[in-house]
C-alpha positions in Angstrom: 112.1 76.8 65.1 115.1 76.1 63.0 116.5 79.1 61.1 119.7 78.6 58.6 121.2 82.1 59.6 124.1 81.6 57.3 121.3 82.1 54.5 120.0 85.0 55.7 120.6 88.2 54.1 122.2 91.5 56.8 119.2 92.9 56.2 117.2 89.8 57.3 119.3 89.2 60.0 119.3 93.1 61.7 115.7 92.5 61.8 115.5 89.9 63.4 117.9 91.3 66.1 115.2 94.0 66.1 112.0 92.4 66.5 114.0 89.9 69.1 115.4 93.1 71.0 111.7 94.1 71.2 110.3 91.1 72.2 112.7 90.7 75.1 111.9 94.1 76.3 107.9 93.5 76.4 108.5 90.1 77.8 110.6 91.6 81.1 108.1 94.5 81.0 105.5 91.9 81.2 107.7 90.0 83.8 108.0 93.3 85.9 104.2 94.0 86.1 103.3 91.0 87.1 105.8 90.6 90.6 104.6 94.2 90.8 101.1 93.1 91.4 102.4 90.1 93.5 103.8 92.2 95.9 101.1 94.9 96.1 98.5 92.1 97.0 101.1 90.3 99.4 101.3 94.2 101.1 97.7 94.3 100.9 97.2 91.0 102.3 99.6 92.1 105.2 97.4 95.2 106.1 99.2 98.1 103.8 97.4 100.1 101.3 99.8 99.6 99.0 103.2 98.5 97.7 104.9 101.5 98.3 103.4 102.2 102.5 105.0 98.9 102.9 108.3 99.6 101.8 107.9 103.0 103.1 107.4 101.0 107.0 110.5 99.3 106.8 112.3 100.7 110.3 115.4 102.9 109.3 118.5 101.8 110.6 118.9 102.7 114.2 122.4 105.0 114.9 124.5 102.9 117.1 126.2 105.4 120.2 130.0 104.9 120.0 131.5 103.1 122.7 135.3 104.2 122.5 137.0 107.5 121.9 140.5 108.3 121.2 142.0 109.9 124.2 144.0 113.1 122.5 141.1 113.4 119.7 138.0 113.4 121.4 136.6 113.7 117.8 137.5 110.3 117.0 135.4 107.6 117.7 134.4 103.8 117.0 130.8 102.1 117.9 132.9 98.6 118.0 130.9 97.4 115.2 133.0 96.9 111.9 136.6 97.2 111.3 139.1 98.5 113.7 140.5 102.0 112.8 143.9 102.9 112.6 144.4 104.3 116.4 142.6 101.1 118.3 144.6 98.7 115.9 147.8 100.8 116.8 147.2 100.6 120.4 145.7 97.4 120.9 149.4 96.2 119.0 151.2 98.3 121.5 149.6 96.5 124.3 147.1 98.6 125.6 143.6 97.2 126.6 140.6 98.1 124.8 139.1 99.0 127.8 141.3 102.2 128.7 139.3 103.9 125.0 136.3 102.9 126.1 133.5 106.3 127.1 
């Protein structure tokens, strides 16, 4: 499909844009539905009734118990997942073991 644009008049060209803009939207639309069904009859194939009980299943993130507190805020804690905060960093720098936080 080879179209001179540089011929066309605005008018011509906005729509264009418009019937393009449209088409793009029915084609995702289009695109959408389909992975839609793909997954409902992959959930259905795996023993769900539908789409939305399987991703309903999906386990929630388990709390993780913290395993050190700060030993004049009781209040602060840290699991020893993730990045250090501020009072084990300061401490651990200051030389004192991990250990002596830990609950």
């Amino acid at each position: 499909m080879d179209i001179n644009y540089n011929e066309l008049t605005l008018e011509q060209l906005k729509e264009i844009n418009k019937k393009s803009a449209a088409a793009i939207a029915d084609f995702e639309n289009r695109r959408k539905k389909e992975a839609i069904q793909k997954a409902t009859e992959i959930a259905k194939a795996a023993g769900f009734s539908s789409l939305e009980d399987m991703l309903a299943a999906q386990p929630a993130k388990q709390k993780v118990e913290p395993k050190y507190r700060h030993p004049e805020n009781p209040e602060l804690t840290w699991t020893g997942r993730g990045r250090k905060p501020g009072w084990i960093a300061e401490a651990l720098e200051a030389g004192k073991p991990l250990d002596d936080f830990a609950i």
